[in-house]
Phi, psi and omega in degrees: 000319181315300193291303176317304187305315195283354154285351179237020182331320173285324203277341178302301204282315183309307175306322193265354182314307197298313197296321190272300156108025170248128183314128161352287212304291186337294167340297173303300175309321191291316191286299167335305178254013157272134156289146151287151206104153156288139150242151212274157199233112203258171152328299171312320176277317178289354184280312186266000195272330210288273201311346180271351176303277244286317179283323173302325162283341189284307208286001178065031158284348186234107217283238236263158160300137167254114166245109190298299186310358166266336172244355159298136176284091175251173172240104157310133168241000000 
């Protein structure tokens, strides 16, 4: 599935368009430039996950704060 979504972006943007209630292109442009897959969950991820919380609470998608650092699953090595 993984290989199909980054080969298929527009049709990627076509399925979620209706569910998100965000226009195809936008979509389309956002599915470019996301990987697909597992990726291992560094700083950079907890950091950029911590600003998409924050904005979903400024826009009230969300009731209370989210603090990703508590609640990402990392493994310490």
């Amino acid at each position: 599935m993984d290989e199909w979504a980054t080969a298929q972006p527009t049709e990627v943007a076509k399925l979620l368009s209706p569910a998100l209630g965000i226009d195809v292109p936008t979509l389309e442009e956002i599915s470019r430039r996301r990987p697909y897959g597992v990726q291992p969950i560094t700083d950079e991820v907890i950091t950029y996950q911590q600003k998409v919380a924050d904005t979903f609470l400024d826009l009230k998608l969300l009731p209370k704060q989210v603090k990703i650092s508590e609640v990402a699953q990392v493994t310490k090595q």
